[in-house]
Structure formats: structure tokens, C-alpha cells
TIDREN-89034 format. One line per field, with one value per residue: x, y, z of N, C-alpha, C, O in turn; chain. Coordinates in steps of 0.001 Angstrom, whole numbers. Each point is the difference from the previous one (the first is absolute). Layout:
TIDREN-89034
n.u: X_...;
n.v: Y_...;
n.w: Z_...;
ca.u: X_...;
ca.v: Y_...;
ca.w: Z_...;
c.u: X_...;
c.v: Y_...;
c.w: Z_...;
o.u: X_...;
o.v: Y_...;
o.w: Z_...;
chain: A_...;
END
This chain:
TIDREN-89034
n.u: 82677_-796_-1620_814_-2152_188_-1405_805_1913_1778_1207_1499_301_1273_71_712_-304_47_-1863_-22_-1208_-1119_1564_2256_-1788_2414_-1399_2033_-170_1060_385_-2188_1203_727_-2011_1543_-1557_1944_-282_1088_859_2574_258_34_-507_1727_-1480_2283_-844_1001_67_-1955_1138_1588_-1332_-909_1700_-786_1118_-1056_-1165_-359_2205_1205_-314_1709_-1085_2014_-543_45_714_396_-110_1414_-755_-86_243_-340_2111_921_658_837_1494_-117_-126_397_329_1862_1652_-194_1398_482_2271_-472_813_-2075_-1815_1487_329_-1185_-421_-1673_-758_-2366_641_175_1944_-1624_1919_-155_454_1931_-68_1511_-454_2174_29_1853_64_-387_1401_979_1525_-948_1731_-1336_1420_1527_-1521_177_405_-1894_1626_509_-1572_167_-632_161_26_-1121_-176_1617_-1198_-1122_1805_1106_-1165_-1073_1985_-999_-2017_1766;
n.v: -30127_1879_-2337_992_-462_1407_-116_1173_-907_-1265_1371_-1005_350_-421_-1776_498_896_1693_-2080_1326_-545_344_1257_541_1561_-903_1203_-202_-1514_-1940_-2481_-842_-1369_-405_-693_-1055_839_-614_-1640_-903_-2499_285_425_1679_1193_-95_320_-593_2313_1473_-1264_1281_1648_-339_-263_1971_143_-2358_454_-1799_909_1939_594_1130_1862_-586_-1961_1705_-1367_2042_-2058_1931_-1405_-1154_633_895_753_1050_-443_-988_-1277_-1515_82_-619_-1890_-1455_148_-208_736_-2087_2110_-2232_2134_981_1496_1170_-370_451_1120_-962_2015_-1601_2114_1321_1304_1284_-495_1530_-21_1004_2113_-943_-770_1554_-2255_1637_-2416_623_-576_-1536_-2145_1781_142_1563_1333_372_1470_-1938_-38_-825_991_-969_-373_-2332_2139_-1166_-787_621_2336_-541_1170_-1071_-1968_-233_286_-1379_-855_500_407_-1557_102_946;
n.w: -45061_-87_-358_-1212_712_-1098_1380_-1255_-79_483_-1926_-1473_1913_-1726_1162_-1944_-1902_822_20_-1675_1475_-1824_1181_186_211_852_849_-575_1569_1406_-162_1119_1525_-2385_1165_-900_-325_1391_-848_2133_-323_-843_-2465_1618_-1326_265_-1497_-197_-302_1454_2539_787_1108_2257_1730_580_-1918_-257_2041_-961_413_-694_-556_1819_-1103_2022_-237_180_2026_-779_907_-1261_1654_-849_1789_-2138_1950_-2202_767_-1981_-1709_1835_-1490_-1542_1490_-2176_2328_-1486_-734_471_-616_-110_791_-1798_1074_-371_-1306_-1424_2271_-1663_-1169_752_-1561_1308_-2044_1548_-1961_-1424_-716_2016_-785_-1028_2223_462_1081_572_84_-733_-2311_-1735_819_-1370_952_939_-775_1964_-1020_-209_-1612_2543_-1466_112_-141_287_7_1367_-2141_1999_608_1420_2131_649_777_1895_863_1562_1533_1792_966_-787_1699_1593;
ca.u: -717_-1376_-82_-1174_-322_-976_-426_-643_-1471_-504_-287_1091_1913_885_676_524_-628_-1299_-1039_-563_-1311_34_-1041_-378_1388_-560_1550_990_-182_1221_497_-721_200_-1483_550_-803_-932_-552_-485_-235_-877_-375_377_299_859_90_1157_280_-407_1484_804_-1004_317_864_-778_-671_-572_-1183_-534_-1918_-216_-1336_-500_279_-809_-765_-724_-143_-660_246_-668_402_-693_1399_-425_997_176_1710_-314_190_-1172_-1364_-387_-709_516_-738_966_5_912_1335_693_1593_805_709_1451_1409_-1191_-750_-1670_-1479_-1581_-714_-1096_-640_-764_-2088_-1087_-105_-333_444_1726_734_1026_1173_780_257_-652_270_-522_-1255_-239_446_-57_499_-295_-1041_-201_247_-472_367_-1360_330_564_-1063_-762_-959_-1780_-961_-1281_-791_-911_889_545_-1250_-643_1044_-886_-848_393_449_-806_-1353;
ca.v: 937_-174_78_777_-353_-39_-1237_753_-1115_58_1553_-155_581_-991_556_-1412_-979_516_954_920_935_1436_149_1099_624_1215_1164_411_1279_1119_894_-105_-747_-1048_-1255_-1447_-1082_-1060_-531_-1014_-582_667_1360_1062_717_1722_203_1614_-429_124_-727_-745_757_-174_-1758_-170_1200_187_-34_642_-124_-220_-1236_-613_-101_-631_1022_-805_140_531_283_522_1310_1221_1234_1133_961_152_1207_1087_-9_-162_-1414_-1576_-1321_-1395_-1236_-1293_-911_619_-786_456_-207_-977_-197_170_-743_1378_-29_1403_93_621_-190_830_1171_-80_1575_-504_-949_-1591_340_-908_619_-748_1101_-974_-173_641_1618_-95_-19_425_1199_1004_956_687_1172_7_-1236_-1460_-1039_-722_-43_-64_-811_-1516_65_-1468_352_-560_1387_741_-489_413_1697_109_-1317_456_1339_-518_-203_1349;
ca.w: -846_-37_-877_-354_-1210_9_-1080_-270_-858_1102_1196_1299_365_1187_889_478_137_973_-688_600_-566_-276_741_-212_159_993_158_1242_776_-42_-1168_-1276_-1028_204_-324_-262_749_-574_744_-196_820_1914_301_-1316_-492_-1158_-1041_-681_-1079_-506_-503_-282_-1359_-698_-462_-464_350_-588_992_-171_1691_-350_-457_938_1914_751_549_1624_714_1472_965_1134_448_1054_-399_914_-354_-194_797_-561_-960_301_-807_592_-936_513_-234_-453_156_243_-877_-527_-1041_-348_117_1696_905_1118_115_-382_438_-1446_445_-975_398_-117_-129_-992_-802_688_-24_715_-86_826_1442_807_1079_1117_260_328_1193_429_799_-378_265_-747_380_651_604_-1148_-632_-1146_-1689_-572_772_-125_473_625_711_-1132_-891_-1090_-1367_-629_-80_-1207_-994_-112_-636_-848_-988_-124;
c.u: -1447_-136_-1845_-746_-1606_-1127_-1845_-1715_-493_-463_559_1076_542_1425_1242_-974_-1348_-647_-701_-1276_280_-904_-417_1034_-225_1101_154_-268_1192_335_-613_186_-1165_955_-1427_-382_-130_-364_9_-781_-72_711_-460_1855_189_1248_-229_-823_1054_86_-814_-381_875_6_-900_-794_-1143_-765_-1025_-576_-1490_-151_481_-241_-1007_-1405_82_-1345_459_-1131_222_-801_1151_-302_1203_-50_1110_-234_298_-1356_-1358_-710_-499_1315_-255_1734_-436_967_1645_828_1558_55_-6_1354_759_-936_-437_-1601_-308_-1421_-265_-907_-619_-611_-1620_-408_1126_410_567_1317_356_1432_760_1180_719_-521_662_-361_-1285_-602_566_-692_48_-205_-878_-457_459_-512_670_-1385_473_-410_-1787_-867_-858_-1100_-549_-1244_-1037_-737_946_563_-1627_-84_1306_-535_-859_571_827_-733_-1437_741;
c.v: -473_356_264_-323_-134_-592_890_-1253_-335_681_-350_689_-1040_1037_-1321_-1067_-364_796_1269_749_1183_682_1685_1110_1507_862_162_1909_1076_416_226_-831_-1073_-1484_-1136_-664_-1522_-1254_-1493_-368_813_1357_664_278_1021_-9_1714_-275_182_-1299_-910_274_-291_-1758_303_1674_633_-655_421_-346_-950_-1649_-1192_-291_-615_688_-419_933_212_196_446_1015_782_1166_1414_1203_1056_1270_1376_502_-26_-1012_-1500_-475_-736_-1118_-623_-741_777_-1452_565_-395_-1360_-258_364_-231_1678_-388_1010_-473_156_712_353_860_-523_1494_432_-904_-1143_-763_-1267_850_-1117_1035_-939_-471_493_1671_-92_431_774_1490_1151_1099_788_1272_11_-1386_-1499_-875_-1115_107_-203_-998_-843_760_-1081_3_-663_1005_700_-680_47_1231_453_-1044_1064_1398_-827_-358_1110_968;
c.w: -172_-1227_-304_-1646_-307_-1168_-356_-643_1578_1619_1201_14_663_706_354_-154_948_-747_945_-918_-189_701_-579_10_1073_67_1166_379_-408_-1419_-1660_-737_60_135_73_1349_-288_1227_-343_1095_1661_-80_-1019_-357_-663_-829_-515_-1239_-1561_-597_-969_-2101_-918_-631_-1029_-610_-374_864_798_1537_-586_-836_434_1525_321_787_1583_374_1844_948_1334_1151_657_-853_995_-497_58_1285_-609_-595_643_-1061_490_-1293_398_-195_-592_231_406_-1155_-184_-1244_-815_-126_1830_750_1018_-78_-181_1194_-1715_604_-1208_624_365_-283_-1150_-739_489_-336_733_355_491_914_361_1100_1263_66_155_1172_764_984_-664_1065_-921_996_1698_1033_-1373_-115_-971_-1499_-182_1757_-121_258_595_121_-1533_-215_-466_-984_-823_-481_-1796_-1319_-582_-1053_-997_-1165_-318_-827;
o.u: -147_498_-898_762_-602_410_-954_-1217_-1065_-526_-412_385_-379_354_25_-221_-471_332_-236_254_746_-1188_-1154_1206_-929_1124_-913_10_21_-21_622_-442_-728_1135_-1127_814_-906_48_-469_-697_-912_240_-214_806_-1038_1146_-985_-7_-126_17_486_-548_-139_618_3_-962_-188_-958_37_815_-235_-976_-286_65_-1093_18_-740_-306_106_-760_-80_-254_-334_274_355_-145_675_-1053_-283_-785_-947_-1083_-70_430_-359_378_-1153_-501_497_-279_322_-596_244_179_1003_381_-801_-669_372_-211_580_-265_505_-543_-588_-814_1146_-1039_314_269_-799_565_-401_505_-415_-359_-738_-140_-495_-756_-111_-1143_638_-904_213_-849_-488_533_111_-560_1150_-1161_-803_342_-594_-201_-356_-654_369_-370_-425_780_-14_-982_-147_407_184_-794_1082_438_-1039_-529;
o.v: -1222_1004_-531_102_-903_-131_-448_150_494_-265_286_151_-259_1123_-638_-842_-1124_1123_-228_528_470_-251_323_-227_806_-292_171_1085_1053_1131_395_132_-248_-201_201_-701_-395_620_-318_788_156_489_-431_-629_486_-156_735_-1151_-582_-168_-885_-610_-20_-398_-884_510_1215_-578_969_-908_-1195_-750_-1052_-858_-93_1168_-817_955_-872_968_-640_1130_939_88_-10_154_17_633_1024_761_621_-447_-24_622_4_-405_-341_-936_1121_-1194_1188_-757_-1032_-1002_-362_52_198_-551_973_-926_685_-474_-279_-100_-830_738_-441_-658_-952_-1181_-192_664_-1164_1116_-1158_961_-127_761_677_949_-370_324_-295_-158_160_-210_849_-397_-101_-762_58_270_915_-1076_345_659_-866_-1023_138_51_979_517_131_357_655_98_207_319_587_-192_-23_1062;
o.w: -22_-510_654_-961_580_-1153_636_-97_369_1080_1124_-1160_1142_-359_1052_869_-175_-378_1187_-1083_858_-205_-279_-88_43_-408_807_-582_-638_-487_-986_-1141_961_-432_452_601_-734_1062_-1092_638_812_1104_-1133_687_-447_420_-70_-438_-1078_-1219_-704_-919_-1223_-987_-856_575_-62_-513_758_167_174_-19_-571_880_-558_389_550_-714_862_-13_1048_-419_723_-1197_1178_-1213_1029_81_623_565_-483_376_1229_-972_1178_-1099_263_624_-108_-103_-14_-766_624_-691_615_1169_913_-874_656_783_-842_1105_-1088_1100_-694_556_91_-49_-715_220_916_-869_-20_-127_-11_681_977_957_901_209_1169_-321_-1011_821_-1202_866_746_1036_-1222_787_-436_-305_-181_490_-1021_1021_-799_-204_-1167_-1173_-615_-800_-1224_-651_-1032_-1157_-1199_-886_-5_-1134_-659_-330;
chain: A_A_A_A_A_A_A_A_A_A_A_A_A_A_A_A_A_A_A_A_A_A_A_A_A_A_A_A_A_A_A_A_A_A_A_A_A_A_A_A_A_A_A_A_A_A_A_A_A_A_A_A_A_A_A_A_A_A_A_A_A_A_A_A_A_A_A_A_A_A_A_A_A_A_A_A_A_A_A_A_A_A_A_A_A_A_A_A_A_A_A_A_A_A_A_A_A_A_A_A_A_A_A_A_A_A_A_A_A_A_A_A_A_A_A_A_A_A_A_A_A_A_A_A_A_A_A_A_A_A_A_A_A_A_A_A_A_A_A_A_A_A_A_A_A_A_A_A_A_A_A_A;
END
């Protein structure tokens, strides 16, 4: 059983005993639910915020969170929407270790979401053609040109 606890003076969640940073909070694609972002020395992870509630139900993000810093240029775009997102990390479950993609919107309010990493990367049929889920921007005048419609 995984034991779970969190220490609010020092803006940590242990996990068994493994400190983790408060990193933030993102929603799941499929089913709207939010969960916890947290992060030690070499992973992210995600907790339900359910369970994060039920530890604690006066549970403030704001006066615990870590401030991580993502430096990421994997830049993609969704083939539905036509949208830009910026990868940040890929992180598991804290209990069955499934792999997510974390990412963020680059257009309005920079939303964190979460996807499983095999759908992520996955294929779709789209009007009859299979494209992917989400394509890699590489070309550097199209990551200039998306830099550029982010701040005009």
C-alpha cells in the first residue's frame, strides 16, 4: 500500500517516504479530472487531487507550491485544433507508474494538461488520412513565428 502525507510547513508530499516538490496542477484530457504535479530529484508524478483533499481539505496550491522551471523547446502542434503546446515533462502515476505527457497550451491562459503517453504519441485517423495526435515543430522560422504570435 502506498502511503501518502503531506507536510504543508515544508511544501513537501512524501510518497513512502520520498520527498516530492509541489509542482502544480493539470487536467487530464480524457476525463477532466485535475491532479497534482509533483516532482523529486529524477521524476514528475501525478496524484488525483481527490486524494489530495481527502489528506488535506483546506488544500491551497498557492501556499505550497513549488516554483518548477520548464525548459523546454518540444514544441507541437494538435492536428485537430491547429493549437501549438510546449512538452514539459513526461510523469507517472503515483501508484501503477502509468506514463503521462505533461504539457501547456501556448494560447490562452497556458492551461497544464495531461495525456496518456501512448495516446499522445499516437496516430489518428483524421478525415481519412492518419496523422499524429500531436506534430513536432522543428523548423526554427516556425518556432519564431509562433514566439512571435504569443507576444503580439
Amino acid at each position: 500500500m502506498v502511503v501518502i502525507t503531506l507536510n504543508k510547513e515544508k511544501k513537501k508530499l512524501y510518497i513512502d517516504k520520498i520527498p516530492y516538490d509541489i509542482v502544480n496542477i493539470a487536467t487530464h484530457t480524457e476525463s477532466g479530472e485535475d491532479y497534482l504535479i509533483i516532482k523529486s530529484i529524477l521524476l514528475f508524478r501525478i496524484i488525483p487531487m481527490k486524494i489530495i483533499k481527502s489528506l488535506d481539505s483546506d488544500f491551497n496550491l498557492k501556499e505550497v507550491a513549488f516554483k518548477a522551471r520548464f525548459h523546454s523547446k518540444n514544441i507541437c502542434k494538435h492536428y485537430k485544433n491547429k493549437q501549438f503546446y510546449r512538452i514539459l515533462a513526461e510523469a507517472i502515476t503515483y501508484d501503477s507508474l502509468d506514463e503521462y505527457i505533461l504539457y501547456e497550451s501556448l494560447y490562452d491562459n497556458h492551461r497544464l494538461w495531461l495525456r496518456p503517453k501512448d495516446m499522445f504519441y499516437s496516430k489518428v485517423n483524421y478525415n481519412g488520412e492518419y496523422l499524429d495526435r500531436f506534430h513536432a515543430i522543428k523548423d526554427y522560422s516556425t518556432l519564431q513565428n509562433i514566439e512571435k504570435s504569443l507576444f503580439l
